[in-house]
C-alpha positions as CSV (number, residue, x, y, z in Angstrom):
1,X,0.0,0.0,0.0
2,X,1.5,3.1,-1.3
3,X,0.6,6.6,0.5
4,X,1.5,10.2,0.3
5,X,1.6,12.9,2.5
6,X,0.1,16.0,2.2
7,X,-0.1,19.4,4.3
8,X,-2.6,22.0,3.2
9,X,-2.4,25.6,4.7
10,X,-5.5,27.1,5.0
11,X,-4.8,30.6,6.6
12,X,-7.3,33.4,5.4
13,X,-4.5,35.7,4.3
14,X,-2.9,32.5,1.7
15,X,-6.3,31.6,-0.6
16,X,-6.7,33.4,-3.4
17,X,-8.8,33.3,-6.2
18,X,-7.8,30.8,-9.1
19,X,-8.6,31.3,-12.1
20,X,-8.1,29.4,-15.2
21,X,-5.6,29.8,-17.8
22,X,-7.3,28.0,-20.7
23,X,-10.5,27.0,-22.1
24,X,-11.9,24.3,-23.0
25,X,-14.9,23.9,-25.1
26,X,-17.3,22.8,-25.9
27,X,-18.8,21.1,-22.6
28,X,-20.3,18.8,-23.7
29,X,-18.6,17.4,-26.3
30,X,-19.0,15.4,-29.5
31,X,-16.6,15.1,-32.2
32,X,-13.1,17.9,-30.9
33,X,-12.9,19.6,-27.9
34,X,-10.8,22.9,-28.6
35,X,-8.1,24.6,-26.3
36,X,-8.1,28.3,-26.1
37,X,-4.3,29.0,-25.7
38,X,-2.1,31.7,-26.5
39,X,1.2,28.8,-26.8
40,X,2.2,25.7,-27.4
41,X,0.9,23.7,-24.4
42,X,1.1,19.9,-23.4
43,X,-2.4,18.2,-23.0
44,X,-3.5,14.5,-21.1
45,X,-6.6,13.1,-21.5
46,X,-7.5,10.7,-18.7
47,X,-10.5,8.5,-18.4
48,X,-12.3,8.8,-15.2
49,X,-10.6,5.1,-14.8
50,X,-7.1,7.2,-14.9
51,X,-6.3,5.6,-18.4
52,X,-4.5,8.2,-20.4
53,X,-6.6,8.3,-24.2
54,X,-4.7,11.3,-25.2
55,X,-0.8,12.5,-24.8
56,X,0.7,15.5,-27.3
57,X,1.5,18.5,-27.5
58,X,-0.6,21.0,-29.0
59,X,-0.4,24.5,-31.0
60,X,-2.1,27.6,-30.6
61,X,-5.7,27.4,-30.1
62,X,-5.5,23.8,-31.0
63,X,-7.8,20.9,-31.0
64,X,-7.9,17.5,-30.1
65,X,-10.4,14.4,-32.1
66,X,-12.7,12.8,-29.7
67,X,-14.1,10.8,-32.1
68,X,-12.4,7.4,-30.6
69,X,-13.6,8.5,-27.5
70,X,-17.1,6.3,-25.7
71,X,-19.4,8.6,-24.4
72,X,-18.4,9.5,-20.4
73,X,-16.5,11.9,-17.9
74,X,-12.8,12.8,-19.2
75,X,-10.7,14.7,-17.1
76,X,-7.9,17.1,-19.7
77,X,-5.1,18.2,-18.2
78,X,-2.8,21.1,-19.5
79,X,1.0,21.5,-19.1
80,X,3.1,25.1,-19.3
81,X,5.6,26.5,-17.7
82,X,5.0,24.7,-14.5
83,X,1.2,25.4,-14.4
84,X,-0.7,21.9,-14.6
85,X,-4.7,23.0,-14.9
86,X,-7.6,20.2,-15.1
87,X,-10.8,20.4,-16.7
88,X,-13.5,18.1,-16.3
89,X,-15.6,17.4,-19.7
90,X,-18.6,15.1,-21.1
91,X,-18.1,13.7,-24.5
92,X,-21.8,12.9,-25.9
């Protein structure tokens, strides 16, 4: 059994608001999802069984083919410059 430690600090004067640096549309899905980005960015796309369907890098304002994709909850996560950002998304 593998476990990890984590410590969360939860003082009033360290949260901040988080916003997102990409988008992802559209939610829900069908046939591409799109990435709104201003650079080249790496992008997962996980199953909610944490099977990766997806791995590559894409270009400005890219997309990426769901078509091989069943129907369900995906989970994309994007990679820059040491920010890592998740989205959740339906593919119909």
């Amino acid at each position: 059994v593998l476990s990890q430690k984590f410590e969360v600090n939860c003082n009033r004067s360290s949260i901040e608001k988080i916003t997102k640096q990409w988008n992802v549309y559209p939610n829900p899905a069908k046939d591409f999802i799109y990435i709104n980005n201003q650079q080249i960015v790496n992008v997962r796309v996980f199953g909610i069984d944490g099977r990766i369907h997806f791995s590559n890098t894409i270009e400005k304002n890219g997309r990426i083919s769901t078509i091989s994709l069943d129907k369900g909850i995906y989970i994309v996560e994007i990679h820059n410059n040491g920010i890592i950002e998740q989205h959740s998304i339906i593919i119909e």
